[in-house]
C-alpha positions in Angstrom: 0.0 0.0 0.0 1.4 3.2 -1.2 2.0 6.3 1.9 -1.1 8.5 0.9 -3.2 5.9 1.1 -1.8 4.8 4.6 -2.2 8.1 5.8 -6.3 7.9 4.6 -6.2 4.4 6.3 -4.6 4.6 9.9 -4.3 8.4 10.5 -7.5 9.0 8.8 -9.4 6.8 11.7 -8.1 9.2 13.9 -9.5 11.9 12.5 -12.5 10.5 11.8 -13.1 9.8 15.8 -12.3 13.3 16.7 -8.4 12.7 17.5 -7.1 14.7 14.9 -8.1 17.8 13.3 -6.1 16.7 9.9 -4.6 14.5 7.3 -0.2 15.1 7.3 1.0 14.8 3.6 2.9 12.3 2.6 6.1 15.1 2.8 5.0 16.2 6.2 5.4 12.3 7.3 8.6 11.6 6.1 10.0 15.1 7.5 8.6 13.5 10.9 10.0 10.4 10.7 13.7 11.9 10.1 13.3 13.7 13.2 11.7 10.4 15.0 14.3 8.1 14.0 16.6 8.9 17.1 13.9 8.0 19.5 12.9 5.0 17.3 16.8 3.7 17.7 17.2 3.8 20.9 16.1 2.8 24.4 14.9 4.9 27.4 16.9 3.9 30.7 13.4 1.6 32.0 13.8 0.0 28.6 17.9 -0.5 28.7 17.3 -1.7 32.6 14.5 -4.5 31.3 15.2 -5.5 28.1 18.6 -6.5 29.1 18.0 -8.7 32.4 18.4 -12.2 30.2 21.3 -13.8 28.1 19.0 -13.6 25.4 18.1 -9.6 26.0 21.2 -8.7 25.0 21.5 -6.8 21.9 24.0 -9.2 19.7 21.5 -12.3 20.7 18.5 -11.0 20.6 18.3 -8.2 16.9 19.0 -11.6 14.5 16.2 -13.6 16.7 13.8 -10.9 16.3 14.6 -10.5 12.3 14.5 -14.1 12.1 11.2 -13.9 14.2 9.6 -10.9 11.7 11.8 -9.4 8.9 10.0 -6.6 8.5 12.1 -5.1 11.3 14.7 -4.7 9.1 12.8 -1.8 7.6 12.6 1.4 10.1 9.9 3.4 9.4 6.8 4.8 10.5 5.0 2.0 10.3 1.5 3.1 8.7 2.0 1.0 5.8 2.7 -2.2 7.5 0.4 -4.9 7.9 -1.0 -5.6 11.3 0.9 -9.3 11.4 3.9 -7.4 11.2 2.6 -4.9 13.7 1.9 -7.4 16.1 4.8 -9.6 15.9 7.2 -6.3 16.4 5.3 -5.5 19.9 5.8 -9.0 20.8 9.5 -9.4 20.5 10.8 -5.8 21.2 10.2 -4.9 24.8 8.7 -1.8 24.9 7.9 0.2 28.5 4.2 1.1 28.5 4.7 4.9 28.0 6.0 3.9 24.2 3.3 1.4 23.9 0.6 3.5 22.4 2.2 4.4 19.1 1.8 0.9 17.9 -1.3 0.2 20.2 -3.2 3.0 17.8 -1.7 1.6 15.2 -3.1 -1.7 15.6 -6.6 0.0 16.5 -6.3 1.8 13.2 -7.2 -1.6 11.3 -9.9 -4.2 11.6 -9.6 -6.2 14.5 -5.8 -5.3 14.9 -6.3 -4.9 19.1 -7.7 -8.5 18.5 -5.4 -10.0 16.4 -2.4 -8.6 19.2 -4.5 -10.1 22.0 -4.8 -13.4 20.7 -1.0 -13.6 19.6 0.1 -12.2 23.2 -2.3 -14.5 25.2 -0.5 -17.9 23.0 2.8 -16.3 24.1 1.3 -16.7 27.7 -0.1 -19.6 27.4 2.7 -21.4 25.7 0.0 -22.2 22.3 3.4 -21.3 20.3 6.6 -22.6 19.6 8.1 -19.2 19.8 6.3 -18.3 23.5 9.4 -19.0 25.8 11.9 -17.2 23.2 10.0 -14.2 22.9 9.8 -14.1 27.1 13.3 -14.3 27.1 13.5 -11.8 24.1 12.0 -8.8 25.9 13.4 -9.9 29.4 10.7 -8.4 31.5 8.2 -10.7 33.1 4.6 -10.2 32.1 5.0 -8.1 29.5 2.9 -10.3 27.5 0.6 -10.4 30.0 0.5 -6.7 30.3 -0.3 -6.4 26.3 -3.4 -8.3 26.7 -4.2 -5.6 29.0 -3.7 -2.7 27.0 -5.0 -3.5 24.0 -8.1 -4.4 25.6 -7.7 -0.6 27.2 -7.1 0.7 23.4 -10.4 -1.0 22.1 -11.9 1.8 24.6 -9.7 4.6 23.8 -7.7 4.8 26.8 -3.6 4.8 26.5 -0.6 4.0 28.4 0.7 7.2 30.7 3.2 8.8 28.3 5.3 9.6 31.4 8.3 11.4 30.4 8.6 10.2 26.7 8.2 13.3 24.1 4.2 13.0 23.3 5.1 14.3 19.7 6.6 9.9 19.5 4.4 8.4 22.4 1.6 8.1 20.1 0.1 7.5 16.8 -2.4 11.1 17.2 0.4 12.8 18.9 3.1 12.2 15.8 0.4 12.7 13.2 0.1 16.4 15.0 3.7 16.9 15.1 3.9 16.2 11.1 1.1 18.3 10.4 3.6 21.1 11.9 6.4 19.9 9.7 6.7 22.4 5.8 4.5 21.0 3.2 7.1 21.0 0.3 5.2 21.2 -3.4 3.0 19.0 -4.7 4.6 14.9 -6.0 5.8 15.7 -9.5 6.8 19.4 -9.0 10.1 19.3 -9.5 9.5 16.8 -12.4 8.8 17.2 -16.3 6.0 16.8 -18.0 6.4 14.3 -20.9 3.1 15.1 -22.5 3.5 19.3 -22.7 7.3 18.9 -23.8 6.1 16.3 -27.0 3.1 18.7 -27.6 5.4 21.9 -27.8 7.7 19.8 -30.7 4.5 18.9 -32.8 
């Protein structure tokens, strides 16, 4: 799925409940993203503290399982085009404190039964219904943060959000980045800059 139509998709549900007074363009979101990639590589000191407690929490273990476990993490981005799958299996093998959690928590709310699908995946981790459940508990080397997804995403189908706490709100969430973009210089229109093939034949005829 191509960005604009992304934006219409996940950001647009957002605006359509009231969240959001408008759409970013497609310029706007990649101008946010540059300036959201520092937070999106690194780790607050709760995450450092947790994620790290197990042999297999440790950076040069655990990034190849969690590529092997969903490749799509090899991309960074914003991640309104990804499928909720991919969504889902990020949040379950990247320990995240709760204050981060809501970014992808409105992303998954943003499609069809995507709070659903991340409650049924989290509750197999906890139950042990996967082959993957005790390697993604070691993976994000906090205990019950599985347990604690079911949790919020159940919070998310009712609009409620983990506490931001100290994280920048312009990163802490889906609505809250979507408002920061729309801040961002809207550069000219796709094509602008580019050369219309048509005009330039017609001129010759």
């Amino acid at each position: 799925m191509d960005t604009e139509q992304s934006i219409q998709d996940r950001i647009g549900f957002f605006v359509k409940h009231g969240y959001i007074d408008r759409l970013p363009t497609p310029w706007q979101l990649k101008v946010g993203w540059l300036a959201m990639l520092p937070v999106t590589l690194s780790e607050s000191d709760r995450e450092r503290e947790r994620s790290r407690s197990t042999l297999m929490g440790q950076v040069p273990i655990r990034v190849p399982l969690q590529i092997l476990y969903n490749p799509r993490q090899l991309i960074t981005d914003t991640g309104i085009t990804q499928r909720p799958e991919s969504i889902v299996r990020h949040v379950l093998s990247v320990y995240h404190e709760d204050a981060f959690l809501g970014y992808d928590l409105q992303l998954l709310q943003s499609h069809p039964d995507g709070l659903a699908l991340l409650r049924e995946e989290a509750s197999k981790v906890v139950e042990g219904k996967t082959l993957w459940a005790p390697y993604l508990r070691k993976l994000v080397g906090w205990p019950g943060y599985h347990e604690g997804l079911i949790r919020l995403a159940e919070a998310a189908e009712r609009f409620e959000y983990p506490d931001p706490l100290d994280v920048d709100p312009r990163f802490a969430s889906l609505v809250g980045f979507s408002e920061f973009c729309c801040t961002m210089p809207d550069w000219p229109a796709s094509g602008f800059y580019g050369f219309d093939l048509e005009r330039i034949v017609s001129r010759w005829k």
